[in-house]
MARGUKOL-326782 format. One line per field, with one value per residue (C-alpha): residue number from 1; residue in one letter; x, y negated, z negated. Coordinates in Angstrom, 1 decimal, padded with zeros to 4 digits. Layout:
! residues N
seq = c(NUM, ...) .
type = c(A, ...) .
east = c(X, ...) .
north = c(Y, ...) .
up = c(Z, ...) .
This chain:
! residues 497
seq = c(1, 2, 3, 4, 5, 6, 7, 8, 9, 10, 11, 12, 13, 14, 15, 16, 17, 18, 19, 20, 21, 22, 23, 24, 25, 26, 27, 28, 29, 30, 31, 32, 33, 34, 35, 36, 37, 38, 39, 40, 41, 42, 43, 44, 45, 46, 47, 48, 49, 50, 51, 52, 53, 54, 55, 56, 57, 58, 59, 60, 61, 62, 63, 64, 65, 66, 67, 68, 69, 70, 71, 72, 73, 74, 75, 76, 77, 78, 79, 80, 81, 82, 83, 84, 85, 86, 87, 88, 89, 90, 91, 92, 93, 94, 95, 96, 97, 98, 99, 100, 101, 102, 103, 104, 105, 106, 107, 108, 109, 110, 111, 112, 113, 114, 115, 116, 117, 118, 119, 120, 121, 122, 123, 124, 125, 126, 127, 128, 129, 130, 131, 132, 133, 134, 135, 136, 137, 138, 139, 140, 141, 142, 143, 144, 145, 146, 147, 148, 149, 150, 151, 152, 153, 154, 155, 156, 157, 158, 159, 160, 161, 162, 163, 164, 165, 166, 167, 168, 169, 170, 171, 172, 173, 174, 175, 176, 177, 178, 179, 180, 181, 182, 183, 184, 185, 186, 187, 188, 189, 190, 191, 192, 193, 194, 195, 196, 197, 198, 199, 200, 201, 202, 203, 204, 205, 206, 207, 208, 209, 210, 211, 212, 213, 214, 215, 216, 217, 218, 219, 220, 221, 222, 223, 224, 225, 226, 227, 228, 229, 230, 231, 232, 233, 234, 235, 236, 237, 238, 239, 240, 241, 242, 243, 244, 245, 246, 247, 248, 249, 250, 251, 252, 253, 254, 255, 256, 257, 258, 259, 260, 261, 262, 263, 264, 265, 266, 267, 268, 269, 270, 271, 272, 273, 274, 275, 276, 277, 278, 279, 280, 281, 282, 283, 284, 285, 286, 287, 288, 289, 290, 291, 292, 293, 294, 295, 296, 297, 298, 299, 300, 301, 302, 303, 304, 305, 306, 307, 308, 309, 310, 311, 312, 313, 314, 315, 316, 317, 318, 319, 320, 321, 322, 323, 324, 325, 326, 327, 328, 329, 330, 331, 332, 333, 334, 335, 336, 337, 338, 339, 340, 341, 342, 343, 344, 345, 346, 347, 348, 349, 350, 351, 352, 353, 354, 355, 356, 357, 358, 359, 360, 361, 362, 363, 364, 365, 366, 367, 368, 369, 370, 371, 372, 373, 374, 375, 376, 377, 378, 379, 380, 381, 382, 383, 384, 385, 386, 387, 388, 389, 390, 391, 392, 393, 394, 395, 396, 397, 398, 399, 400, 401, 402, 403, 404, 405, 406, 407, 408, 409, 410, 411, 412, 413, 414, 415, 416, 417, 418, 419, 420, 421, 422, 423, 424, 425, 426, 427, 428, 429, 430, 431, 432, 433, 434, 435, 436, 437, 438, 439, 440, 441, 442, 443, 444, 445, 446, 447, 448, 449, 450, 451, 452, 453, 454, 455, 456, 457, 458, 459, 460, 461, 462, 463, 464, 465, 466, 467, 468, 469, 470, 471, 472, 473, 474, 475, 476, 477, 478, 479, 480, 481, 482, 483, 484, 485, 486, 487, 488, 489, 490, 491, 492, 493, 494, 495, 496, 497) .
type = c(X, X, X, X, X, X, X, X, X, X, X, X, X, X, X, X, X, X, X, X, X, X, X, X, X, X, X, X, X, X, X, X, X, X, X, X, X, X, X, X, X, X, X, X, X, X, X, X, X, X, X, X, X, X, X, X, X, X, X, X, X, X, X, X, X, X, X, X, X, X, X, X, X, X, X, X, X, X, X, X, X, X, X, X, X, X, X, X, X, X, X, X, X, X, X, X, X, X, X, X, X, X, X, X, X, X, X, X, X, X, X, X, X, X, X, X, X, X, X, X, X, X, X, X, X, X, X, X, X, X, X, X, X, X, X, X, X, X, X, X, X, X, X, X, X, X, X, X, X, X, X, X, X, X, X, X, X, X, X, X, X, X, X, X, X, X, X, X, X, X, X, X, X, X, X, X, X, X, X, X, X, X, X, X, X, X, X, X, X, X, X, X, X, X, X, X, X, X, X, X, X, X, X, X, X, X, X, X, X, X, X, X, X, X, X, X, X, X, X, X, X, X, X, X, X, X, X, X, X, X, X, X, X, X, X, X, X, X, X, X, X, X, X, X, X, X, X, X, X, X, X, X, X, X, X, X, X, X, X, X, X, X, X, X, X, X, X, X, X, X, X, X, X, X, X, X, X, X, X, X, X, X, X, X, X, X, X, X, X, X, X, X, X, X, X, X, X, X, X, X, X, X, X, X, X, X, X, X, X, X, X, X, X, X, X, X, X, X, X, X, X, X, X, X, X, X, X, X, X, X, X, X, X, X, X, X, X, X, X, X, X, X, X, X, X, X, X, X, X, X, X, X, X, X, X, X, X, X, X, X, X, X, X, X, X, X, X, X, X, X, X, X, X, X, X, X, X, X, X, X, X, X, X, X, X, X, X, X, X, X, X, X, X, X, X, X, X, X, X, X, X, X, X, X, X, X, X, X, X, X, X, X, X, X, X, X, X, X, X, X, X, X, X, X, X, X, X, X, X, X, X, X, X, X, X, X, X, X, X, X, X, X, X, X, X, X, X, X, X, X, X, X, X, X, X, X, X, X, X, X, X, X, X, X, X, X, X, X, X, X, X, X, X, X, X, X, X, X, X, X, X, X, X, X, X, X, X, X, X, X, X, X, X, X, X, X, X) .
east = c(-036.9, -035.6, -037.5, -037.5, -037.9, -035.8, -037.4, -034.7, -032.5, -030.3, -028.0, -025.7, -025.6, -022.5, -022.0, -019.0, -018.2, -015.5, -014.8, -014.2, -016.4, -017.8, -019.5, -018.9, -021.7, -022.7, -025.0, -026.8, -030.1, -031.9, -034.2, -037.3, -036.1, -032.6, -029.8, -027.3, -023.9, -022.5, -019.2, -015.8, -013.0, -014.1, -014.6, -015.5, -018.6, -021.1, -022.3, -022.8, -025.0, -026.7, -027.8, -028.7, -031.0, -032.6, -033.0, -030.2, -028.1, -029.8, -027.6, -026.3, -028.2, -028.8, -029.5, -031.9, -033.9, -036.8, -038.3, -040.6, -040.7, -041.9, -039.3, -038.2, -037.8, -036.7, -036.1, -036.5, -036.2, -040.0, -040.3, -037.8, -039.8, -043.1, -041.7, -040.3, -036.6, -035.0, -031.3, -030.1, -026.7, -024.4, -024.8, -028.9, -029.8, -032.6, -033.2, -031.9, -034.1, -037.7, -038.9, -038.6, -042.2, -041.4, -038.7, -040.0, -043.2, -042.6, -043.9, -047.3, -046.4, -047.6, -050.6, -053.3, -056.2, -054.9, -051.1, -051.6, -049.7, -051.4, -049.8, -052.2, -051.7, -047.7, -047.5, -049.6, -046.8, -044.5, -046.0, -046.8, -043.1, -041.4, -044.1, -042.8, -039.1, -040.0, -038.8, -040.3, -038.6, -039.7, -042.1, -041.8, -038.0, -036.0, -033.9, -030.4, -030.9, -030.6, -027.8, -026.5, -027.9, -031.1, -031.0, -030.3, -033.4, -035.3, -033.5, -035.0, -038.4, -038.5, -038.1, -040.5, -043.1, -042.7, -043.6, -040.1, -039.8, -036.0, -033.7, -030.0, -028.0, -024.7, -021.9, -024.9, -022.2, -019.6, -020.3, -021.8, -020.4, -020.8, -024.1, -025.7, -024.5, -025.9, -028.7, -029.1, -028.2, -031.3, -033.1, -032.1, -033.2, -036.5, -036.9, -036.0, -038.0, -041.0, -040.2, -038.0, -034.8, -032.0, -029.0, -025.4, -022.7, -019.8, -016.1, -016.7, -016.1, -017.2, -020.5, -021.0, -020.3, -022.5, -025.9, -025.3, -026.9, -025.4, -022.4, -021.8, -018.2, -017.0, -013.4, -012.8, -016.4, -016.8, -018.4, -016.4, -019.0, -022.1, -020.9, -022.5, -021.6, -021.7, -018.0, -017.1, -014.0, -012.8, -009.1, -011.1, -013.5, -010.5, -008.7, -012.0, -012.6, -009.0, -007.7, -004.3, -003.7, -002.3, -000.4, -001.3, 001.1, 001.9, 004.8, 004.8, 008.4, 009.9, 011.5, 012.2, 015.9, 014.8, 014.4, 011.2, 010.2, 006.6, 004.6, 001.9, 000.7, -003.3, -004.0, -007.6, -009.7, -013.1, -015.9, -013.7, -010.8, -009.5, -006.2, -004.6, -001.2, 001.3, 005.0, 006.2, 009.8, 011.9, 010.9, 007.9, 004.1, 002.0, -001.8, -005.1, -008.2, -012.2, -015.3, -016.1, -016.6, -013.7, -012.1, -009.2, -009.3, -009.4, -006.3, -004.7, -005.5, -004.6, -001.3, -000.5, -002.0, -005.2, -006.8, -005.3, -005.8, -007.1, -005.4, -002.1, 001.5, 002.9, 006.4, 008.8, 012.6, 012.3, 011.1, 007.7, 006.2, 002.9, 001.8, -000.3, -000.9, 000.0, 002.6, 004.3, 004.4, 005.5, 008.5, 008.6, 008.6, 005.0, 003.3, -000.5, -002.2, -006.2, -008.5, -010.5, -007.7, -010.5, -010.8, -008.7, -005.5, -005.0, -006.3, -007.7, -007.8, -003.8, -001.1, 000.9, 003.6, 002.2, 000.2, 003.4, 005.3, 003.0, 004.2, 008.0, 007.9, 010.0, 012.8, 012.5, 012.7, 016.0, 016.7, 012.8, 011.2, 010.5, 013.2, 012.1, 015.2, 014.9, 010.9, 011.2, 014.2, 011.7, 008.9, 010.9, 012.9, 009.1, 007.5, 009.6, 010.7, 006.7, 006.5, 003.7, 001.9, 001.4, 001.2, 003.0, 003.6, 001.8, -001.4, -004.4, -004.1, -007.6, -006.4, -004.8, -006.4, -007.0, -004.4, -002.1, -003.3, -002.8, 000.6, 001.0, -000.6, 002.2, 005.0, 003.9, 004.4, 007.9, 009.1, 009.5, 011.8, 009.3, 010.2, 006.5, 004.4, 000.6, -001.9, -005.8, -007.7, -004.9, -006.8, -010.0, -011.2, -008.7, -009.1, -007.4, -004.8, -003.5, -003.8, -000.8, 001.4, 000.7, 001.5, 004.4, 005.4, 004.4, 006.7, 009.6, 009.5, 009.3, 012.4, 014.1, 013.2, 010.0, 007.9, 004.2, 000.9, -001.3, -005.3, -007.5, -011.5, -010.2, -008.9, -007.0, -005.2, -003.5, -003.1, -000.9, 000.7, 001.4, 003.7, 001.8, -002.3, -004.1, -008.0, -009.8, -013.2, -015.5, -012.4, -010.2, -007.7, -009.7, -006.7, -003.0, -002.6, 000.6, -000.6, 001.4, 000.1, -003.4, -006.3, -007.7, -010.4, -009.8, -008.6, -012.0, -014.4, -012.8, -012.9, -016.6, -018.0) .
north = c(003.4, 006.3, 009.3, 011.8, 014.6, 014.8, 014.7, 017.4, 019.7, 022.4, 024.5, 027.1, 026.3, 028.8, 029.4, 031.5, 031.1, 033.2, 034.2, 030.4, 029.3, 025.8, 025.6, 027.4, 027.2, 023.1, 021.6, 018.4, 016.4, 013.6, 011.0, 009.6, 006.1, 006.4, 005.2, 007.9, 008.1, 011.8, 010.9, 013.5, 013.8, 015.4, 018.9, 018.5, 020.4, 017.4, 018.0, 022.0, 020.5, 018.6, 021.3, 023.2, 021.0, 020.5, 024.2, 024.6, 026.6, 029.3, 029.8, 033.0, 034.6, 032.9, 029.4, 027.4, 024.7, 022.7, 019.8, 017.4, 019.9, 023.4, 025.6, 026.7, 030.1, 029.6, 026.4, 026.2, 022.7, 022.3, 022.7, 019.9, 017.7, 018.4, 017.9, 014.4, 014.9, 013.0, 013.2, 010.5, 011.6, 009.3, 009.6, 008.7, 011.1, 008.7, 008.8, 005.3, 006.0, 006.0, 002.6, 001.6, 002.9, 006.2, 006.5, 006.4, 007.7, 010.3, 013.3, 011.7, 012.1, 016.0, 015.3, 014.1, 016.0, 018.8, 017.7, 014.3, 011.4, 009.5, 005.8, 004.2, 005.9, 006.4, 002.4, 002.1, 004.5, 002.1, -000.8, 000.5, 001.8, -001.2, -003.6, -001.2, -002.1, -006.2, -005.7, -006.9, -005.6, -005.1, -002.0, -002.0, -002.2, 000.7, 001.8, 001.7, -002.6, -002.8, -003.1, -000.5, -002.4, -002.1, 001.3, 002.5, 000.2, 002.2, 006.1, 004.7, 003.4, 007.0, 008.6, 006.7, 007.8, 011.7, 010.1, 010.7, 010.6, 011.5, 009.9, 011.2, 008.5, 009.8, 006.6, 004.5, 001.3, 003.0, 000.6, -002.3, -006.0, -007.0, -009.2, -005.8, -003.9, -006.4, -006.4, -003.0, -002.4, -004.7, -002.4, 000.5, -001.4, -002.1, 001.6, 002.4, 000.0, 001.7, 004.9, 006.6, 007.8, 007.8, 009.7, 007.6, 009.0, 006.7, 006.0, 002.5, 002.7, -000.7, -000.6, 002.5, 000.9, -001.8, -000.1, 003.1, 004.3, 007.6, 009.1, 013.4, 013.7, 016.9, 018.1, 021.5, 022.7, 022.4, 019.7, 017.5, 015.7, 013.6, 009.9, 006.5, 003.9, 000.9, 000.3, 003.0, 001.7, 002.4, 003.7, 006.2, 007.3, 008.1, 009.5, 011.9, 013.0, 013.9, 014.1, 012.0, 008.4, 006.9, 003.1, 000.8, -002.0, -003.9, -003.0, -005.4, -006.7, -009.3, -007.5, -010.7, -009.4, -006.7, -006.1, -006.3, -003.1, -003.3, -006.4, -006.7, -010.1, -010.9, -007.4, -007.0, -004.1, -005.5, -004.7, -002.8, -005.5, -009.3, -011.4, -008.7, -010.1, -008.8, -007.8, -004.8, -004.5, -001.9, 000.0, -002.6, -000.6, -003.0, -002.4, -003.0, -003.2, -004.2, -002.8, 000.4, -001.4, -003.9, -002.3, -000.8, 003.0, 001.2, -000.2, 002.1, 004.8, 001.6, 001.4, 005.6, 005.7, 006.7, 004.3, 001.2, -002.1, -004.7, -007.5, -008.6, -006.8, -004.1, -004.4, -001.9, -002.7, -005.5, -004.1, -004.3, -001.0, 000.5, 004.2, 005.8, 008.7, 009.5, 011.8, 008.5, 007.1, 010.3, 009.9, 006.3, 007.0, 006.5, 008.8, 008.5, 010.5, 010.7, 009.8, 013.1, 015.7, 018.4, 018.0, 015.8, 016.2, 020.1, 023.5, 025.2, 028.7, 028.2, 029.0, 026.4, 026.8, 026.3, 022.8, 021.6, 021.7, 021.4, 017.5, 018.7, 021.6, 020.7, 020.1, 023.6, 025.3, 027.7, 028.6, 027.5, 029.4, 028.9, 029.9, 031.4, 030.4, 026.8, 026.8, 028.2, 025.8, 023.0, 024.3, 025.0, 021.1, 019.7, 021.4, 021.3, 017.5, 016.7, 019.2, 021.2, 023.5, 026.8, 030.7, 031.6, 029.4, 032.3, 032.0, 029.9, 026.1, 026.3, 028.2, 024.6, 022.0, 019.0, 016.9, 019.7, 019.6, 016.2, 016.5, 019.3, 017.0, 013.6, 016.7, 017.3, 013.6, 013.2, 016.3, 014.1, 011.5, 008.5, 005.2, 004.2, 006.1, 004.7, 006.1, 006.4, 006.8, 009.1, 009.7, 010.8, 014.0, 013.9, 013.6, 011.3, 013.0, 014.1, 010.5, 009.5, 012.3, 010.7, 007.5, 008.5, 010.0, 006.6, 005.0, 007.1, 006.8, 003.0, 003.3, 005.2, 002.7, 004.3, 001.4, 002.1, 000.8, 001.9, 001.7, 001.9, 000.7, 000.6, -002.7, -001.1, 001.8, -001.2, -003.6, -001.1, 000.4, -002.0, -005.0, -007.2, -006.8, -007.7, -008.0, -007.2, -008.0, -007.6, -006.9, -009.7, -010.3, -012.5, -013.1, -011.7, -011.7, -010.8, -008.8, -010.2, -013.6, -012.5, -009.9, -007.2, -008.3, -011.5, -009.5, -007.1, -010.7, -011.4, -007.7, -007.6, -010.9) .
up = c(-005.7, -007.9, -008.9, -011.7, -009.2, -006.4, -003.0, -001.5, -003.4, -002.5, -004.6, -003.9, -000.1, 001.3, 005.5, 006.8, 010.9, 012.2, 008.6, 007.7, 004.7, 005.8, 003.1, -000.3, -002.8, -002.5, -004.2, -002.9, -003.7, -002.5, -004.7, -002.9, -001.4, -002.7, -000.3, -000.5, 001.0, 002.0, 002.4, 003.0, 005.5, 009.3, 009.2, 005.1, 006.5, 006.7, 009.6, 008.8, 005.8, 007.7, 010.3, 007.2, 005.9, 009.6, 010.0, 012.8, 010.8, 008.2, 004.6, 003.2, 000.6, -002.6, -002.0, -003.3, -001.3, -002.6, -000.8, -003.1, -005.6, -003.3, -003.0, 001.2, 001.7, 005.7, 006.6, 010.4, 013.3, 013.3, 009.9, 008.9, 011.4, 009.6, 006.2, 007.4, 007.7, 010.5, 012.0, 014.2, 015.3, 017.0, 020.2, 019.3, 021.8, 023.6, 027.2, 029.3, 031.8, 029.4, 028.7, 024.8, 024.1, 025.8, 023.5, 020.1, 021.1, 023.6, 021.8, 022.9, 026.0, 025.6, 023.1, 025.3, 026.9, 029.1, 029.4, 030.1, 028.9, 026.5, 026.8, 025.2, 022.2, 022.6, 023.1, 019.6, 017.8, 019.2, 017.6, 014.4, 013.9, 015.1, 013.2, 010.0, 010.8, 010.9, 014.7, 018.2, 020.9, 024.9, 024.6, 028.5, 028.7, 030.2, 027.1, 029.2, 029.1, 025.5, 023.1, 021.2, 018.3, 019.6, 020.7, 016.9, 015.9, 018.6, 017.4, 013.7, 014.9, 016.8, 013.4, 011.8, 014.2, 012.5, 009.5, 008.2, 004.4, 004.5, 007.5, 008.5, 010.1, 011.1, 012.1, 013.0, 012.6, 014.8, 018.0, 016.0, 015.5, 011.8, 012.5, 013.9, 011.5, 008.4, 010.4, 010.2, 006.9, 006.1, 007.8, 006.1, 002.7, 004.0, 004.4, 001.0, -000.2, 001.3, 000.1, 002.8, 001.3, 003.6, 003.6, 005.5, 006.9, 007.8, 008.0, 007.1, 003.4, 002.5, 003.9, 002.1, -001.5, -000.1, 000.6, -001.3, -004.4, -005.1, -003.5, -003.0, -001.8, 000.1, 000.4, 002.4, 002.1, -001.6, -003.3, -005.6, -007.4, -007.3, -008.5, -008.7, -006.2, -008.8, -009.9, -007.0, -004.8, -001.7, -002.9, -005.4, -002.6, -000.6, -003.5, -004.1, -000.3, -000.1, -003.2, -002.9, -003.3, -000.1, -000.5, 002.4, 003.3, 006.8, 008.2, 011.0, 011.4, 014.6, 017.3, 019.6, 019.6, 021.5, 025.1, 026.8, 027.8, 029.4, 030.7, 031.9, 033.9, 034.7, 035.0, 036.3, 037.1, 038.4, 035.5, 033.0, 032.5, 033.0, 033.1, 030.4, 029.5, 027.2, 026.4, 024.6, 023.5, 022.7, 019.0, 018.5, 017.9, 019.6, 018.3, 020.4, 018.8, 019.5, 019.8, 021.9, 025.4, 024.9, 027.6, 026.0, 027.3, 031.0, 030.4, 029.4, 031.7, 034.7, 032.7, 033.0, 036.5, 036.8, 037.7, 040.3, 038.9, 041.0, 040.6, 038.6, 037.8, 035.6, 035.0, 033.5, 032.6, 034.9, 037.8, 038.9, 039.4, 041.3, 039.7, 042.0, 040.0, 036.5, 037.7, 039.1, 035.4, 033.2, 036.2, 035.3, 031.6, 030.3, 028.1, 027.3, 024.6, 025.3, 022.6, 024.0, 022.8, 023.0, 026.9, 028.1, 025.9, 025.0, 027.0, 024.0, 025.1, 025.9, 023.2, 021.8, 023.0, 026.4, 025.4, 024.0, 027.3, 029.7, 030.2, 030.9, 033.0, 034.9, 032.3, 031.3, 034.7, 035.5, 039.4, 039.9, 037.2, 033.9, 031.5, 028.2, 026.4, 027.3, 026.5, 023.3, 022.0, 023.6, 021.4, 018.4, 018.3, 018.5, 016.4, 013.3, 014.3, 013.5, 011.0, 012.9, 010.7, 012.5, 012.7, 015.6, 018.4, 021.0, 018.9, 020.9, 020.1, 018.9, 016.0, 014.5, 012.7, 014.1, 012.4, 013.3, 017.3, 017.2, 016.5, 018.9, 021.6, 020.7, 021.1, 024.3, 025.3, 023.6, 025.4, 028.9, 026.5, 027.1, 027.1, 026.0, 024.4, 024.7, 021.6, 022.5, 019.2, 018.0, 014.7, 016.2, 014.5, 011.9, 008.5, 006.2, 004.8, 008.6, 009.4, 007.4, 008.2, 012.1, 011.4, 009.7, 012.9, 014.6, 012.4, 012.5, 016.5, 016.4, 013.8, 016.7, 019.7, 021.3, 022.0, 021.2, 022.4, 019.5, 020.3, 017.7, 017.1, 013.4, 012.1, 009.3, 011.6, 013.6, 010.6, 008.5, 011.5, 014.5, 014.4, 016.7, 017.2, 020.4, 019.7, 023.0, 023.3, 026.7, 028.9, 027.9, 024.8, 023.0, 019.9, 019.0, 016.1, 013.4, 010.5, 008.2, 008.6, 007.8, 005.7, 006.4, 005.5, 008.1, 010.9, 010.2, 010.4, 014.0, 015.2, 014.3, 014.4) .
């Protein structure tokens, strides 16, 4: 449903934070009902467009904004909602508590006579927005019940009561199975096809080419070009967003001549995990993948110690072992990186140096204290043996990119000399190009006998990078499977059937 006039267009859109330009002079539009794909590595500036266009974040002088042909001289948050613009950000922001008609109708909660809660009328919003999507669902439902599938139905439906003519959806496939997510992309067609244009963000490039109309591709703030998604393919969208070509091939290989290092029999942790059973030899990178809820972050934090498992055994080098802490397996020889390196995996305010050994302390102590000498050679091996990227090693972590924190963060791990290095999400909040240079770290580990327990909630992470892929699903291995014995494209049906 294409227009001659766009419905939203913005030129000349710059934003500088901490004298870093996000954003330096982009240009973006919008036709009414068009399907259009903003696509570009993390921290492209996206989401600083985004917050633009919503009125959370005002532009330097210069731009130009025009919404259905009227020109914005100060866009603000309640202005954006009047005009019809919507954002529903991951996370959906709903309440778990509210019933479903609280939800999409809550701002009647504040419109009737004195304060009061209208329900009648918030229950009618409900309706007529969930009647627009083709959808019944349990108006009198606490929200927290339903599926993620259905919650994103119900962040939509919400949108649609603000009479949205333009809708945001940032990763709204991130936690869905393939049926949910066709489902919803049928949904997002019956919106364009009444005239709402929507606007997708996501990492999952064939779904993209699949709904998308048009196509604006970001690179380090600055817009590379407006494209077409007809004839558009998933190696040129990567090509555009980062601006290298990057060959994929599996590099599973056997390692049955190799010693087991890890396994693992009928681990259980009571609601988060059952009967998980695996071996893990010596230089093999063992990939576990599923949906978010599979149960794979519960593991591993059981298998580095922070949590107890209930039932079942964890044996390393033969020997069965019980970590009460994680202190008792970085003794042991188990390394685990988080998947939240914000909080969980670096101290951001500290320098690097400090992140990078604050695993091995104790390897760089001298007569009880901490000897410089022995720090700095620590620091300096690591960082130029994963070709860190950095000013000076006393400047604040938070100074790095993400790719190069990341590698910072798997430093700090192979400082205790592991004998098993466990990756949560190691790619999360790194772009493309800074995913290869990990994996080729992954590999070149792996080539040196660090066995690796890769997790990933991307098929294609573990199918070009593990050897062996176990594909958890509601807290039990579901398949293993070998990557060279089947597609991507197979392996991607099972993860998200």
């Amino acid at each position: 449903m294409m227009s001659a006039e766009p419905l939203l267009s913005l030129k000349n859109i710059k934003i500088t934070f901490g004298g870093v330009r996000a954003l330096k002079g982009v240009s973006f539009e919008v036709n009414p009902g068009e399907v259009h794909c903003l696509a570009g590595e993390n921290g492209c500036g996206k989401s600083t467009l985004i917050k633009i266009i919503t009125g959370v974040y005002k532009p330097e002088e210069g731009a130009e904004f025009f919404f259905d042909g009227q020109p914005i001289t100060a866009m603000t948050p309640s202005m954006a909602q009047s005009l019809g613009i919507q954002v529903i950000w991951q996370d959906l922001a709903l309440f778990g508590e509210m019933t479903v008609a609280e939800n999409i109708g809550f701002q009647y909660a504040v419109s009737g006579k004195y304060g009061l809660v209208d329900k009648r009328a918030m229950v009618a919003a409900a309706e007529k927005a969930l009647a627009r999507l083709g959808v019944s669902l349990d108006l009198h439902m606490p929200l927290k019940e339903l599926p993620i599938a259905q919650r994103q139905i119900v962040a939509i439906a919400r949108a649609l009561v603000g009479e949205a003519r333009l809708v945001f959806m940032d990763e709204p496939t991130a936690s869905l199975t393939q049926s949910e997510t066709d489902y919803l992309i049928e949904i997002v067609r019956n919106l364009s096809a009444s005239g709402v244009a929507v606007v997708f963000v996501s990492h999952r490039l064939a779904e993209v080419l699949e709904i998308s109309d048009r196509m604006t591709v970001l690179r380090d703030g600055a817009l590379v070009g407006l494209f077409p998604v007809e004839g558009m393919t998933q190696s040129r969208v990567t090509e555009l967003m980062t601006g290298r070509n990057f060959d994929s091939a599996v590099i599973a290989a056997d390692h049955d001549d190799q010693p087991v290092v890890l396994s693992v029999k009928n681990l259980s942790r009571t609601n988060e995990f059952e009967n998980i059973s695996f071996d893990l030899r010596r230089g093999e990178t063992l990939g576990v993948t599923g949906l978010l809820g599979a149960g794979r972050t519960e593991l591993a934090l059981t298998l580095f110690g922070m949590r107890q498992p209930h039932q079942g055994q964890i044996v390393l080098d033969g020997e069965t072992v019980h970590f009460g802490s994680n202190r008792d397996a970085i003794r042991a020889g188990v390394a685990y990186l988080s998947e939240d390196r914000l909080s969980l995996g670096l101290n951001q305010p500290q320098s690097i140096a400090d992140n990078l050994v604050m695993a091995s302390l104790d390897r760089i102590l001298s007569g009880g204290l901490i000897s410089p000498s022995k720090k700095e050679n620590v620091v300096s091996h690591w960082i130029s043996a994963l070709g860190v990227k950095i000013g000076r090693p006393e400047d604040p972590i938070r100074t790095l990119s993400g790719g190069n924190q990341q590698r910072v963060a798997i430093a700090k791990w192979l400082a205790i000399g592991p004998k098993i290095l466990i990756l949560d999400a190691p790619t999360v909040g790194v772009d493309v190009g800074a995913r290869a240079g990990i994996f080729e770290i992954v590999r070149k580990l792996a080539a040196e006998g660090l066995s690796i327990i890769l997790i990933s909630d991307e098929p294609p992470e573990v199918y070009f990078n593990a050897d062996r892929i176990i594909h958890m699903a509601e807290g039990r291995i579901k398949a293993t499977y070998d990557p060279r014995q089947m597609s991507l494209t197979e392996l991607e049906g099972k993860v998200y059937a």
